[in-house]
C-alpha positions as CSV (number, residue, x, y, z in Angstrom):
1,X,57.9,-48.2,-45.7
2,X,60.3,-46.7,-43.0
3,X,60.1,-46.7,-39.1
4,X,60.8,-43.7,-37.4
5,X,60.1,-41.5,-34.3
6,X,58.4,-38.8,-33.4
7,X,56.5,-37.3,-30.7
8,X,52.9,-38.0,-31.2
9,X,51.7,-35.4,-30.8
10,X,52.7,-33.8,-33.9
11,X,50.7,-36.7,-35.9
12,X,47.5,-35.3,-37.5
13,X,44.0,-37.0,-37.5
14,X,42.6,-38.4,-40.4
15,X,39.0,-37.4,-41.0
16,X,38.1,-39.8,-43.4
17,X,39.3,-42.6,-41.1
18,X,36.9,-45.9,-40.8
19,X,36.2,-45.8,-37.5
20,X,34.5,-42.5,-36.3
21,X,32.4,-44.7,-33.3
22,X,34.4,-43.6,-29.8
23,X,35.7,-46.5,-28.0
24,X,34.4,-47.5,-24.9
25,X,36.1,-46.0,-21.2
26,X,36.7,-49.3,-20.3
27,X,38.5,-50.4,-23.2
28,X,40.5,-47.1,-23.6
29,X,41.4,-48.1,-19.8
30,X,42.5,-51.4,-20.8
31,X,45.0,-50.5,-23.4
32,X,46.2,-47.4,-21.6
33,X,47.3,-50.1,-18.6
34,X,49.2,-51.9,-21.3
35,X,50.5,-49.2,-23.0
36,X,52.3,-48.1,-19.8
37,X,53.4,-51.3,-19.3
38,X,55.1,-52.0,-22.5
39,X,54.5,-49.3,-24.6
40,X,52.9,-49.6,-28.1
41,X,53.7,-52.8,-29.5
42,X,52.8,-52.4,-33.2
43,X,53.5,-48.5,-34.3
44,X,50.8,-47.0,-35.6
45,X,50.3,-46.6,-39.9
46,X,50.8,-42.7,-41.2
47,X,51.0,-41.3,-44.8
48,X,53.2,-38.0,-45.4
49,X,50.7,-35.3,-46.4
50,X,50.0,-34.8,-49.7
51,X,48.5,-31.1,-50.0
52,X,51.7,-29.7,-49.6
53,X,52.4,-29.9,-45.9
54,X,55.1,-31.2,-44.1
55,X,53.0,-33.3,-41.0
56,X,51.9,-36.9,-41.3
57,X,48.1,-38.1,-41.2
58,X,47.9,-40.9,-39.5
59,X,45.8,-44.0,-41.3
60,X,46.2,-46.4,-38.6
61,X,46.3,-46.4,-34.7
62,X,44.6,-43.4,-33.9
63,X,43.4,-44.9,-30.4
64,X,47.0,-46.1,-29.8
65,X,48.3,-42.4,-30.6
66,X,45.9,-41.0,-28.7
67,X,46.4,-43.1,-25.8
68,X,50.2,-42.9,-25.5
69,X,49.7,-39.2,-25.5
70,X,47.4,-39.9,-22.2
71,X,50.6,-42.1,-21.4
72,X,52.8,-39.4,-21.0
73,X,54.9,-40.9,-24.1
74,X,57.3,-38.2,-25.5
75,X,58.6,-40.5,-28.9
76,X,56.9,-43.5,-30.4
77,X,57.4,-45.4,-33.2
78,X,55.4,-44.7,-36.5
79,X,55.7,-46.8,-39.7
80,X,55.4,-44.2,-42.6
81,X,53.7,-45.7,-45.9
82,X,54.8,-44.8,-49.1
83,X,51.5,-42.5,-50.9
84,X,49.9,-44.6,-54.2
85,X,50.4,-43.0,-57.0
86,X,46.6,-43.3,-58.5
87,X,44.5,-42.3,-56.0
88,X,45.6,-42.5,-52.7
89,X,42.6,-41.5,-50.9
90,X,41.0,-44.3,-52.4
91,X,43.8,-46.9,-51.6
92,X,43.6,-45.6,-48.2
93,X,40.2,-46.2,-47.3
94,X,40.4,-49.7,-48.8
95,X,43.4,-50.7,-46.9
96,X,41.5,-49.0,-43.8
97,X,38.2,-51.3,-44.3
98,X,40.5,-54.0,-45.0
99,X,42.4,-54.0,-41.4
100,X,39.2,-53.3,-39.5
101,X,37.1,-55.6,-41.1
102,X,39.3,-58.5,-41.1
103,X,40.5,-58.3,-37.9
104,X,39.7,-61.3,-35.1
105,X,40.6,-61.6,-31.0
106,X,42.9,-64.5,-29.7
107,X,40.9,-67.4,-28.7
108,X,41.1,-68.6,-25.4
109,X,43.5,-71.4,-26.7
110,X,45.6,-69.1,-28.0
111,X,46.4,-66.6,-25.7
112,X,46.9,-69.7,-23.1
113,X,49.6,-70.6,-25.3
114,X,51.3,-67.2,-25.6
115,X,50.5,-66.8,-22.2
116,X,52.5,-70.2,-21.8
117,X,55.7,-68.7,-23.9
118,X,56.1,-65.6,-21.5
119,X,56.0,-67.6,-18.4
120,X,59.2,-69.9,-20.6
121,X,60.7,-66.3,-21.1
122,X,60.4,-65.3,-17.5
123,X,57.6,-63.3,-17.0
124,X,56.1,-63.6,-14.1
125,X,52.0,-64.4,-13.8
126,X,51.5,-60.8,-12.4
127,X,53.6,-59.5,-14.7
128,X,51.9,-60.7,-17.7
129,X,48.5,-59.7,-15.9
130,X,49.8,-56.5,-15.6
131,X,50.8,-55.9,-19.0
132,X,47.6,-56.9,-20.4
133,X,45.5,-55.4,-18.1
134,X,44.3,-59.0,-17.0
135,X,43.0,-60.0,-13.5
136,X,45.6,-62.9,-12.2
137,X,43.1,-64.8,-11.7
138,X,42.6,-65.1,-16.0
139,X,45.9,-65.8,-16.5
140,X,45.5,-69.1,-13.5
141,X,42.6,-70.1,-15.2
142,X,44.1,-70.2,-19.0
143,X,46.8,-71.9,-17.3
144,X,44.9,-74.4,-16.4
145,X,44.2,-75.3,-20.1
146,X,47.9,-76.9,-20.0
147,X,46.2,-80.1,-18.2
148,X,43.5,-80.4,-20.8
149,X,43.6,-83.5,-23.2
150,X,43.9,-82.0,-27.0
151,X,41.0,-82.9,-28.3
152,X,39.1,-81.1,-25.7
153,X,41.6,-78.0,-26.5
154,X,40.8,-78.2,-30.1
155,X,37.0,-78.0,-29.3
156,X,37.3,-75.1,-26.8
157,X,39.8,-73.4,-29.7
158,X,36.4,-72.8,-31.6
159,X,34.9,-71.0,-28.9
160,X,32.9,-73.2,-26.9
161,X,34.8,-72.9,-23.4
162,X,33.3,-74.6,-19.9
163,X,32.8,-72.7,-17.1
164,X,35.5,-71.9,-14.6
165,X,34.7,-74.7,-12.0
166,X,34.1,-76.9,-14.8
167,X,37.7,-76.2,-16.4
168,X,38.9,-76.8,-12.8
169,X,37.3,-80.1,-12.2
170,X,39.0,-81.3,-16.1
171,X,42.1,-80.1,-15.6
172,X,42.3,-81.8,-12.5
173,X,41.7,-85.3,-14.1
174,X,43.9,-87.2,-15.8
175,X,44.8,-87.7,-19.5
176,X,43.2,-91.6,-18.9
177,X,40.2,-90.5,-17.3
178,X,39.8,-87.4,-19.5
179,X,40.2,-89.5,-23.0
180,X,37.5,-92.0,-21.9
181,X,35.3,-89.4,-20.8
182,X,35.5,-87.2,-24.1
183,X,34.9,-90.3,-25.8
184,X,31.9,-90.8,-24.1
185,X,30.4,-87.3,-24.4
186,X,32.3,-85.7,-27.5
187,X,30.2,-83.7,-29.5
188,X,28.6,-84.2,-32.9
189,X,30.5,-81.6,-35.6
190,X,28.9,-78.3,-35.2
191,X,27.4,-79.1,-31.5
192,X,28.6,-77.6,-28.4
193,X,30.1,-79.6,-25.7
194,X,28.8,-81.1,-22.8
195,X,31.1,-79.6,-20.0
196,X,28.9,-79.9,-17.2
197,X,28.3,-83.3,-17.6
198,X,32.4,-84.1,-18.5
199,X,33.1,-82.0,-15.6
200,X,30.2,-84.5,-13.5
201,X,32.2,-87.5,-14.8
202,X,35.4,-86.7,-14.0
203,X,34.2,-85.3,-10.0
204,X,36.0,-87.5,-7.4
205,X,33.8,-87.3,-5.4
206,X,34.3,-89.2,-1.9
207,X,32.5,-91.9,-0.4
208,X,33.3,-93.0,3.3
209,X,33.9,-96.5,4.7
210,X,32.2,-95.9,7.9
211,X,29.5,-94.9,5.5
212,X,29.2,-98.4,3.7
213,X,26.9,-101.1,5.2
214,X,28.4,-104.1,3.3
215,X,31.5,-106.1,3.7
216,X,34.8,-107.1,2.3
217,X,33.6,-109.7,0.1
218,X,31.4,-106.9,-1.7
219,X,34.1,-104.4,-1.6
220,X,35.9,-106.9,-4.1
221,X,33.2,-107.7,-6.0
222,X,32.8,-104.5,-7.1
223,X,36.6,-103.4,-7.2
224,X,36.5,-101.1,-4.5
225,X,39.9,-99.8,-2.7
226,X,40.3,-98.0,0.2
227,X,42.5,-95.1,0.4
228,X,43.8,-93.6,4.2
229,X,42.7,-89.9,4.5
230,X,46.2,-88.7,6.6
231,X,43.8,-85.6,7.3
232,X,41.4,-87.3,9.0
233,X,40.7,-86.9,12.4
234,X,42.1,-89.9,14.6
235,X,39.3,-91.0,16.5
236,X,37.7,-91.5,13.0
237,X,37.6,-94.3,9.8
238,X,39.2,-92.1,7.2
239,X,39.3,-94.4,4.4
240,X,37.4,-93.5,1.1
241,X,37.0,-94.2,-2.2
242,X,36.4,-92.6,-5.4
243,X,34.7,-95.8,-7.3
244,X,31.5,-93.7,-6.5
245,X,29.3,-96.5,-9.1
246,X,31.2,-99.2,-7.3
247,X,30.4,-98.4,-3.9
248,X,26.8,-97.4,-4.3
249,X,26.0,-100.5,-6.4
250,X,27.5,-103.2,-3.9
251,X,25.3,-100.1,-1.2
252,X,22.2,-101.3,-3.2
253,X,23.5,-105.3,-3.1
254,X,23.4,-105.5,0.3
255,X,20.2,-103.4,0.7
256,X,18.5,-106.3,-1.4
257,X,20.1,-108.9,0.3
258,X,18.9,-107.3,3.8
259,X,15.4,-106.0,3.1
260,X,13.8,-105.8,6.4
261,X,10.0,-108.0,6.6
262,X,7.5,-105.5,5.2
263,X,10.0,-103.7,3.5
264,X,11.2,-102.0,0.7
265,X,13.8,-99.6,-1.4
266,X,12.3,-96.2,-2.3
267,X,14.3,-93.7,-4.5
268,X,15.2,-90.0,-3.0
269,X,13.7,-86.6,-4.3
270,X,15.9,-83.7,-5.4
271,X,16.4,-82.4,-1.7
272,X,17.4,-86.3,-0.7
273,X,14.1,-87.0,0.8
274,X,12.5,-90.5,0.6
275,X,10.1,-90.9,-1.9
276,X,6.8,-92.9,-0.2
277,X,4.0,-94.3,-1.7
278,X,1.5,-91.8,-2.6
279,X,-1.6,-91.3,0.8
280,X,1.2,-92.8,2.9
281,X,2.1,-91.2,6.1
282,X,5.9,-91.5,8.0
283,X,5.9,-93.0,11.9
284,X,8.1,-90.9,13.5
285,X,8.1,-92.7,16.6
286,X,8.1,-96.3,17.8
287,X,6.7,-98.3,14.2
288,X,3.8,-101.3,14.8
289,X,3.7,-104.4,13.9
290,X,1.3,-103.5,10.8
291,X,3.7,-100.8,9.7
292,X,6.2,-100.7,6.1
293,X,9.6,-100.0,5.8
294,X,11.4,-98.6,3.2
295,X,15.3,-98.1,2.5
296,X,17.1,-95.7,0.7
297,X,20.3,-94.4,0.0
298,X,20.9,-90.5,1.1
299,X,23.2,-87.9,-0.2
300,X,26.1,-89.5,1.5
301,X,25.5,-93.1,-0.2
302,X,24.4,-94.2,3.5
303,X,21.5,-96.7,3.8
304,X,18.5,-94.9,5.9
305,X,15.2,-96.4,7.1
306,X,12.0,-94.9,7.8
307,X,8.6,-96.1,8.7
308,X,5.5,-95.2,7.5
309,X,1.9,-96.3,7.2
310,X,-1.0,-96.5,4.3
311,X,-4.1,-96.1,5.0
312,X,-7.0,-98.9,5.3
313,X,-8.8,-100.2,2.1
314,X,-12.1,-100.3,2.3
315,X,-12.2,-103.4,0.5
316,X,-9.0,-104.9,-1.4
317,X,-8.8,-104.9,-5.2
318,X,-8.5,-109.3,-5.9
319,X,-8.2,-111.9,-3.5
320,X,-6.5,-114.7,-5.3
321,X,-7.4,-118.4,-4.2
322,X,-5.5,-119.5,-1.6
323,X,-6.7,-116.0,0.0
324,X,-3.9,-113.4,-0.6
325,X,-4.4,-110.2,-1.6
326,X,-3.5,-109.5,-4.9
327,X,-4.3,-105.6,-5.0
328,X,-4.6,-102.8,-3.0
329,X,-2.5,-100.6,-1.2
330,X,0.0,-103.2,-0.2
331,X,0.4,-104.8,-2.9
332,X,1.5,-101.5,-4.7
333,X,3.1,-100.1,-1.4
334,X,6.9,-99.3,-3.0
335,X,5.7,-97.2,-6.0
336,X,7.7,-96.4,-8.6
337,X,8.7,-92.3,-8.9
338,X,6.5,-90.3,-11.2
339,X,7.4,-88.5,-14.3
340,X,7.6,-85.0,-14.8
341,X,4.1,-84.0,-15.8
342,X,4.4,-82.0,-19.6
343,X,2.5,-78.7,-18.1
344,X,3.0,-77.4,-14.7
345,X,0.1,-76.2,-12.3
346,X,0.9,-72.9,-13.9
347,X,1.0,-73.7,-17.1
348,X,-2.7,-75.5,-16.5
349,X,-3.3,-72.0,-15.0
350,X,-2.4,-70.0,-17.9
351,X,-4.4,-72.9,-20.3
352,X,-7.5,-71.7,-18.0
353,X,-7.5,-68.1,-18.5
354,X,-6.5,-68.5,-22.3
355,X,-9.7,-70.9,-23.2
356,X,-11.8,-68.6,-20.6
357,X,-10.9,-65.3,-23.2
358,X,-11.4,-67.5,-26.0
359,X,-15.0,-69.0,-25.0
360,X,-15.7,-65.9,-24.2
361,X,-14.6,-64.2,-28.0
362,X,-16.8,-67.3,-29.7
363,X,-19.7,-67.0,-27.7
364,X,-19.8,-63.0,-28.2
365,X,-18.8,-63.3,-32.2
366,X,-19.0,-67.0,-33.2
367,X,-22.2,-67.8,-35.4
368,X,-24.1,-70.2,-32.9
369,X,-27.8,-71.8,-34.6
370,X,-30.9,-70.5,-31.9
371,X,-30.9,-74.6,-31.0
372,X,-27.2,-74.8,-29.8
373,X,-27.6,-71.5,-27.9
374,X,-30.6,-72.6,-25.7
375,X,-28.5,-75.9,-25.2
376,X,-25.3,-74.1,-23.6
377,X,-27.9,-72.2,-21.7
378,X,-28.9,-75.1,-19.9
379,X,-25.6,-76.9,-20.5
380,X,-24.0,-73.3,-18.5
381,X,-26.3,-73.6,-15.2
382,X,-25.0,-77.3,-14.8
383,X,-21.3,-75.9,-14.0
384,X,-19.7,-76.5,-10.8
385,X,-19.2,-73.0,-10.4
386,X,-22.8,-71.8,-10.6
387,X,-24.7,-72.2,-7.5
388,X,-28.7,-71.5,-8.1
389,X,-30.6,-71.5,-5.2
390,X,-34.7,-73.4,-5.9
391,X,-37.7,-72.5,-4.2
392,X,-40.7,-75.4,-4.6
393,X,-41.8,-74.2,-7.7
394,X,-38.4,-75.4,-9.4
395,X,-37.6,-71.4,-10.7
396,X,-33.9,-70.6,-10.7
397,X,-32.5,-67.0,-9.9
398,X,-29.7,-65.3,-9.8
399,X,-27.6,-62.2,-8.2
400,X,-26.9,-58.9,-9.9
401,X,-24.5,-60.2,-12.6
402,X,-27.7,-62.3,-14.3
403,X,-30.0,-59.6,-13.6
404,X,-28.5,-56.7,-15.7
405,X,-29.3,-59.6,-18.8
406,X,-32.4,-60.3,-18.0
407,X,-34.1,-56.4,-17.6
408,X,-32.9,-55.7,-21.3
409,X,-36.1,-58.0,-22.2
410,X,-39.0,-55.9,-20.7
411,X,-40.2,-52.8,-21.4
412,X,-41.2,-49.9,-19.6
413,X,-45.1,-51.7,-18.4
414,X,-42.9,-54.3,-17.4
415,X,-43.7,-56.8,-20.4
416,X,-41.6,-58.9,-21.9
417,X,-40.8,-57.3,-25.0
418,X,-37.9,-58.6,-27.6
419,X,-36.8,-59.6,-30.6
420,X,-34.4,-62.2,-31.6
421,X,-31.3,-60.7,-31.9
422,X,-32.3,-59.2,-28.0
423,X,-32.6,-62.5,-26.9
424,X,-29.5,-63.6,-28.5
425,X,-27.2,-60.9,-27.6
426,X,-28.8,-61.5,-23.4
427,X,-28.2,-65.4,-23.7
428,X,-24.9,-65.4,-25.0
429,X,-24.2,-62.5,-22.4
430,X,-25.0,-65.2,-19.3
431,X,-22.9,-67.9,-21.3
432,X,-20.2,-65.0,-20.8
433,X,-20.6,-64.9,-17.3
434,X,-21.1,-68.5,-16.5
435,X,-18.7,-70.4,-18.0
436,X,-15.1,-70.1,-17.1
437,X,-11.8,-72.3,-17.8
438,X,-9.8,-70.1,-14.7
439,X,-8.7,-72.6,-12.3
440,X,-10.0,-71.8,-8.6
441,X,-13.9,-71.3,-7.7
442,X,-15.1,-69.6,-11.2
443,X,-14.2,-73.2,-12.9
444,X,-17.2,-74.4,-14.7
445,X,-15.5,-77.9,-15.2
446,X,-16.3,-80.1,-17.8
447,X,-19.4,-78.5,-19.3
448,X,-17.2,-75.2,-20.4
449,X,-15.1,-77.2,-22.6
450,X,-17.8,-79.2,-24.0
451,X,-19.5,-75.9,-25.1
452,X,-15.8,-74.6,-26.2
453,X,-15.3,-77.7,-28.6
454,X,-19.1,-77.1,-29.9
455,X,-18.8,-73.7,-30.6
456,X,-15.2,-73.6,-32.1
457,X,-13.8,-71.4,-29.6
458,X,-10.2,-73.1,-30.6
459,X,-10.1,-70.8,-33.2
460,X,-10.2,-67.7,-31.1
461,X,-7.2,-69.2,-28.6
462,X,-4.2,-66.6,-28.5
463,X,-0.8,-68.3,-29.2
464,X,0.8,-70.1,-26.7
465,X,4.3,-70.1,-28.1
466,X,5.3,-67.3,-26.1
467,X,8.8,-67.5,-23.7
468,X,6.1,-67.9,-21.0
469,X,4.3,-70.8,-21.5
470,X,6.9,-72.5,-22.8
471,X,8.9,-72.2,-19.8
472,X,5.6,-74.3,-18.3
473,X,7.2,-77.6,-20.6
474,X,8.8,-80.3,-19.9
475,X,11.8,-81.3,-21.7
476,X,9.4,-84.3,-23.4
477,X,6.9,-81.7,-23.7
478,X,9.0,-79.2,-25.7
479,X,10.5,-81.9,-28.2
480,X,7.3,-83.2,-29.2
481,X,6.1,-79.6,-30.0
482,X,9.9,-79.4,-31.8
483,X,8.4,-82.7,-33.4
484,X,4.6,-81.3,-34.7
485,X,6.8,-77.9,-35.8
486,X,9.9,-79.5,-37.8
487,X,11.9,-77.8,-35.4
488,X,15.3,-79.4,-34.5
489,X,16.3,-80.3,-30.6
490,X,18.9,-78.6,-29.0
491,X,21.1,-79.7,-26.6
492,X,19.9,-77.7,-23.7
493,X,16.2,-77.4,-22.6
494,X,16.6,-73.8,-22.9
495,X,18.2,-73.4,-26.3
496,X,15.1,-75.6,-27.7
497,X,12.7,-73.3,-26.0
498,X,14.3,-70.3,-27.6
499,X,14.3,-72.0,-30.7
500,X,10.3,-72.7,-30.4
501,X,10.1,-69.2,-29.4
502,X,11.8,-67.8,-32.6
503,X,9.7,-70.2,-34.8
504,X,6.4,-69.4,-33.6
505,X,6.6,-65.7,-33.7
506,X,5.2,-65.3,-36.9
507,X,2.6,-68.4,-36.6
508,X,-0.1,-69.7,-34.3
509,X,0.9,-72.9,-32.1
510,X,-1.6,-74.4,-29.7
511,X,-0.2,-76.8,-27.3
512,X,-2.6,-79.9,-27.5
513,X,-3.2,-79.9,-24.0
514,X,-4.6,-76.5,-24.5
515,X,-7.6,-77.3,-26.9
516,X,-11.1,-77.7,-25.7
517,X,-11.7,-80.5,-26.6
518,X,-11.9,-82.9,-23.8
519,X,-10.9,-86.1,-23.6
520,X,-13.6,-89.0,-24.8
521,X,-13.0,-91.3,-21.6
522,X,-13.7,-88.0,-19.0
523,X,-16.1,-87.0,-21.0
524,X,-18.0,-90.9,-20.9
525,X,-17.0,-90.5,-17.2
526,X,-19.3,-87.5,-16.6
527,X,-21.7,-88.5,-18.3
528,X,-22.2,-91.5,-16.8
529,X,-22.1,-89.6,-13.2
530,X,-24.5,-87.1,-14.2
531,X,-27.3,-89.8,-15.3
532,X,-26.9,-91.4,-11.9
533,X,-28.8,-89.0,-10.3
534,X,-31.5,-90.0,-12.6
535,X,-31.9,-93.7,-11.5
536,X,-34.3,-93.7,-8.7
537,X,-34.7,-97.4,-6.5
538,X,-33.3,-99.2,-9.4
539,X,-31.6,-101.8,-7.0
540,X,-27.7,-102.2,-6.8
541,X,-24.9,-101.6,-9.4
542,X,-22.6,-104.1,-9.3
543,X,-19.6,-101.2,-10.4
544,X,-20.4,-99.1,-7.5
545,X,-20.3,-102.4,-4.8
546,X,-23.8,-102.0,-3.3
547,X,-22.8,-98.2,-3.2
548,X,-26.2,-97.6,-5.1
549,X,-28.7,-98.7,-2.2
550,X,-27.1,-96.1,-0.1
551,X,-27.6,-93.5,-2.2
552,X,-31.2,-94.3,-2.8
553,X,-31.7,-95.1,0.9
554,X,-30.3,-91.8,1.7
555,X,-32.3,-89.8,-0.8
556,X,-35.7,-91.6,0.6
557,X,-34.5,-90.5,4.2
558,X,-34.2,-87.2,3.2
559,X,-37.6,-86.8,1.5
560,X,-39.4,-88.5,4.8
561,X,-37.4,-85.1,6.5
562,X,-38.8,-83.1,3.9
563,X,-42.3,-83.9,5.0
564,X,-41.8,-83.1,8.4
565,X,-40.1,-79.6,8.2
566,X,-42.1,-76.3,6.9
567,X,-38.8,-74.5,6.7
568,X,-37.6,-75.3,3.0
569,X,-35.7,-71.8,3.0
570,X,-33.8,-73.1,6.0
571,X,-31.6,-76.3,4.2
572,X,-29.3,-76.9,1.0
573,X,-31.5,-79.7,-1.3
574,X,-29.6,-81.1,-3.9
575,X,-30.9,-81.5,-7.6
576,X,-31.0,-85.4,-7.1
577,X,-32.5,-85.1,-3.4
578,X,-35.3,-82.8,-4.2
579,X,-39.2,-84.1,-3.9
580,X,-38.4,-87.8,-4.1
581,X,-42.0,-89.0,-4.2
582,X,-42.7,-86.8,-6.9
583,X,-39.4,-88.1,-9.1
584,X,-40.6,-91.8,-8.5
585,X,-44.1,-90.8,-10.1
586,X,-42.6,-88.9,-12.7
587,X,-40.2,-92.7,-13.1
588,X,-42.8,-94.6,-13.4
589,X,-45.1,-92.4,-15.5
């Protein structure tokens, strides 16, 4: 091989080069900056022809020839191969796939450390943004790598780099702090790191001494030191601290040690809000005698105190012997914050609408015995969101959506006249329109997924491990579906939804809280409320705490009105309400 110079262009294209894709404008741009910055660094590969001319084809650099031509170059440099003797068009395209294929871009590591040998050499950190058509702003932030511990530099080396503020916030640290902070979150072999919550460990974050409510004997408990903000305004305590764990634990110390009568410490929300007891209400102005307290520690790490109030008990839970109350609401008045629930409201609203479509496919195409059908017929008009409107005679009746059923069984005399499969296809057509799983007014309640579970309607349910639904999870939520699926964890809540995502696409995944099925103790629970209604003057339960008298008493008072009024058209009559005399014959028949 030989260097030499020549004006490029006299160089000649190869046609059979590897890469035929065009290059993007905005690369082109970026090597045409550095080009005129520092020329062509490595000369571009040509071959003398071998057909008889006197030219050179190039077989490496075409964009770099092509560029410096853009460049205004009159000479560059060219390293001229010597031609193989056997087959050098073959050689050529091997050597060609070779360089292309094998080729890899400079780590972040790496460039900060070349970056690092031109700023030893003099260059400036324009300069070197300049000549590699770099923002300065790069080149500060690679820079920044210099203040890295090594063990973090060999991790971001294989291409897992934090974020900008995140580098920022490390680099700032210390090679102490840093080491015991790696050591805390370093990575298992193949993971990514943690940055964001290396980057939350090593915040300095400051907290105030006119902030703090306790004194110096806590302050050295806990190995807190004051530091004099020179900054600060003069009028103002400007001494901090950045033992952020140290000040807020002797901050909770001296809340326990000062907990006002009736009082209590309540954790904040995500926006730094007190959480209260749940039905409790906050006294904004003066607080009573008979109102709580609680304490809490805001943003700041500076105690606050609000008021609030729960409302009366009708009647407390236990009252132990020497006469204190052992439950009720306070006894439980400082509750303890709730978890994340696994499905959201929208999630429970996409559940609805995806059992409503699949009651609806089983009751249309299911097999369902003639006996089960005529029991979700009557099992449908009990929903919750079927109102039925009852003369004397007991008939029910509905609007327009019911009627266009029911005129399929009479003829043209206006005779009933069917068959079975008539009758079939009509009932199963009112099942359709009366029960629903939609949340909102259509909700049939219960009874819709009791006829669901007894018709099999789980089988017609789409799948729910669409990017969706999933994003309705909870972390626990999506690792115990990770769990029923053999699906490793990832690190981040929304690399294990992707994973999910991938994983069901080619199979079926119902999220358990999704199936019809409903659970046994709400389902002993209606139960056990609907059969009330069927106990007429059967004296007091004892569960209900003489509740049962009043709801006899009140159904007796409305049957005396029922006696007295001609106008039955004119009032809403419940089921349960409905000709009382007549139920306690019926009883006692």
């Amino acid at each position: 091989m030989q260097i030499m110079k020549v004006d490029p262009r006299a160089l000649k294209e190869n046609p059979d080069r590897m890469r035929q894709s065009k290059s993007s404008p905005q690369a082109d741009a970026l090597m045409l900056a550095t080009i005129k910055a520092v020329g062509i660094v490595q000369p571009p590969v040509v071959a003398p022809e071998t057909d008889g001319g006197n030219g050179y084809i190039i077989d490496a650099g075409h964009r770099r020839v092509r560029l410096a031509i853009a460049a205004g170059l009159e000479e560059i440099e060219i390293l001229v191969a010597d031609a193989a003797n056997d087959n050098p068009a073959s050689w050529g395209a091997m050597r060609s796939m070779v360089e292309n294929s094998a080729r890899e871009p400079l780590n972040p590591v790496d460039q900060w450390r070349g970056i690092e040998r031109l700023v030893a050499l003099g260059w400036t950190e324009e300069a070197i943004a300049v000549a590699l058509a770099l923002p300065v702003r790069q080149i500060r932030k690679l820079r920044l790598l210099a203040n890295v511990l090594p063990a973090m530099l060999e991790q971001m080396a294989h291409g897992d780099m934090p974020a900008e503020q995140q580098l920022r916030i490390i680099a700032a640290a210390g090679q102490v702090d840093q080491k015991e902070v790696w050591k805390a979150h370093k990575p298992k072999k193949g993971d990514t790191a943690p940055w964001w919550q290396i980057a939350n460990a090593l915040t300095k974050k400051r907290m105030y001494a006119r902030d703090a409510s306790f004194g110096d004997d806590l302050a050295q408990a806990y190995g807190i030191e004051w530091v004099e903000d020179l900054f600060a305004p003069a009028d103002q305590d400007g001494r901090y601290t950045t033992n952020v764990e140290g000040f807020l634990g002797a901050q909770h110390e001296w809340m326990t040690s000062n907990l006002p009568k009736r009082g209590g410490i309540v954790e904040v929300n995500s926006w730094g809000q007190p959480e209260l007891p749940k039905k409790a209400s906050q006294v904004y102005g003066k607080p009573s005698k008979s109102d709580l307290t609680a304490i809490y520690l805001d943003r700041d790490g500076k105690v606050q105190t609000v008021h609030y109030r729960m409302p009366e008990a009708t009647k407390p839970k236990g009252i132990a012997g020497d006469g204190q109350v052992t439950g009720g609401d306070d006894a439980d008045a400082i509750a303890t914050p709730r978890a994340r629930p696994d499905v959201t409201q929208k999630g429970h609203g996409m559940i609805g609408d995806f059992r409503t479509d699949a009651l609806h496919d089983a009751l249309g195409r299911a097999p369902i015995e003639d006996d089960m059908l005529m029991a979700l017929m009557v099992l449908a008009f009990a929903g919750q969101n079927v109102r039925v409107d009852s003369g004397a005679d007991g008939t029910f009746y509905g609007g327009k959506r019911f009627s266009r059923h029911a005129v399929g069984l009479f003829d043209e005399h206006g005779k009933f006249a069917f068959d079975q499969d008539q009758l079939r296809v009509a009932v199963r057509s009112v099942l359709i329109d009366v029960l629903s799983c939609r949340r909102g007014m259509s909700n049939s309640g219960m009874i819709s997924r009791i006829a669901g579970d007894a018709i099999g309607a789980d089988e017609f349910l789409p799948n729910m491990g669409s990017e969706d639904f999933l994003l309705c999870l909870s972390r626990q939520a999506l690792e115990a579906s990770c769990a029923e699926a053999s699906v490793q964890p990832r690190q981040k809540v929304r690399e294990t939804r992707a994973a999910l995502v991938e994983h069901f696409g080619n199979e079926h995944f119902v999220h358990p809280a999704g199936r019809f099925a409903p659970p046994a103790d709400e389902l002993l629970d209606w139960i056990r409320k609907g059969a009330v209604t069927d106990v007429i003057n059967t004296g007091g339960d004892e569960d209900n705490d003489g509740h049962g008298e009043d709801i006899v008493g009140e159904q007796e008072e409305h049957a005396d009105e029922d006696e007295h009024h001609d106008h039955p058209k004119d009032r809403d009559v419940d089921s349960a309400d409905e000709h009382a005399p007549d139920f306690n014959r019926r009883s006692a028949a």
